[in-house]
N, C-alpha and C positions, 0 to 999 in steps of 0.2 A: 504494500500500500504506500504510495506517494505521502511525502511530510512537506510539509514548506521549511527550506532552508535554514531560516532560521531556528527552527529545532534542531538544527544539527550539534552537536556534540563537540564543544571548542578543541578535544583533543581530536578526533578525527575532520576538521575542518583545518585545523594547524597541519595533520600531516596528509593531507590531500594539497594544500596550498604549497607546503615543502616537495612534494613529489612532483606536481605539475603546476609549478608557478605560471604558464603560461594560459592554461586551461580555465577554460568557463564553463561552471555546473550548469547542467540542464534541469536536474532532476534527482532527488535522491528516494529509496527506501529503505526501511528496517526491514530484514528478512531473517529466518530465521535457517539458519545453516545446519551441515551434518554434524549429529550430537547434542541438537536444541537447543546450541547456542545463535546467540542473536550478533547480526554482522550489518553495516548501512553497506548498502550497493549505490555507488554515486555515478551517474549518468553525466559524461560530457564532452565538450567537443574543442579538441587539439588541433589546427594546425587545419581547420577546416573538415576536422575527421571525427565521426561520433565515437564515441568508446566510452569504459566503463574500468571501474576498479571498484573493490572493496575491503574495509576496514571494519577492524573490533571496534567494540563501544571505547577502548582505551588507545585507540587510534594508531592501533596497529596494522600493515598492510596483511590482508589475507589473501591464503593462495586460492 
């Protein structure tokens, strides 16, 4: 389910903004990953290119 940005989680907005300093959010969700744990999947677009990454709630990159 889609969140408005501003809920996002100052440690995983820090380290989306250190990974892709260049990149602009589209779009993010909480999803819930293998094992029940909860991960934000952040939608964006690099370099004119849509893409995605996701992070723990402690703003760590997940694979």
């Amino acid at each position: 389910m889609p969140f408005a940005l501003s809920a996002l989680p100052k440690a995983v907005k820090d380290a989306f903004t250190k990974a892709f300093p260049a990149a602009a959010i589209q779009t993010g969700y909480l999803v819930e990953s293998k094992g029940g744990k909860s991960e934000y999947e952040i939608e964006y677009t690099l370099n004119g290119k849509k893409k995605e990454a996701k992070f723990s709630p402690e703003g760590k990159a997940a694979k």
